[in-house]
N, C-alpha and C positions, 0 to 999 in steps of 0.2 A: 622790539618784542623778540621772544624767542621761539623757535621752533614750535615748542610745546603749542605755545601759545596760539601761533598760527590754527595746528592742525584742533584746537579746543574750538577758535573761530569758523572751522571751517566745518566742524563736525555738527556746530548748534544751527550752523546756518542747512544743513541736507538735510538734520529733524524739521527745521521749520518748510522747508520746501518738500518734503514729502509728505506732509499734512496740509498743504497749500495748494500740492500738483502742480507748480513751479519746478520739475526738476531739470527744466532745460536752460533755466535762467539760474539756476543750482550751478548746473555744469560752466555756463559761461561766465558767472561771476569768480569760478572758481581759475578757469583760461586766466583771468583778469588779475587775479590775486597772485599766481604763479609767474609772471612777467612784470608785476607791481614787484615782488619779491626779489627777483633775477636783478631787475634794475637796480635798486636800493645797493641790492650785495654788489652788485662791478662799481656802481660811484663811489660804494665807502673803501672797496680796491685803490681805486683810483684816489680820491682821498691820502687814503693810510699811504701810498706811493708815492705821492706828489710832497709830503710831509718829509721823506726822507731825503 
């Protein structure tokens, strides 16, 4: 996915949580996506490195 994409996921997920009152499980799902993210990018580093 790209960037865009991301921040479109993250944007329908804080409407639905602030019409839910879930914005604390908003903000941690959001911790969760941002380190889900971090990860992904250093193993395809790692990856695209180990290829060369």
């Amino acid at each position: 996915m790209n960037n865009w994409m991301y921040t479109l996921y993250a944007l329908l997920l804080g409407i639905v949580a602030f019409f839910t009152g879930e914005i604390v499980t908003f903000i941690m799902l959001g911790f969760i996506l941002i380190a889900l993210i971090n990860i992904n990018t250093t193993l395809k580093k790692i990856i695209k490195k180990d290829d060369k």
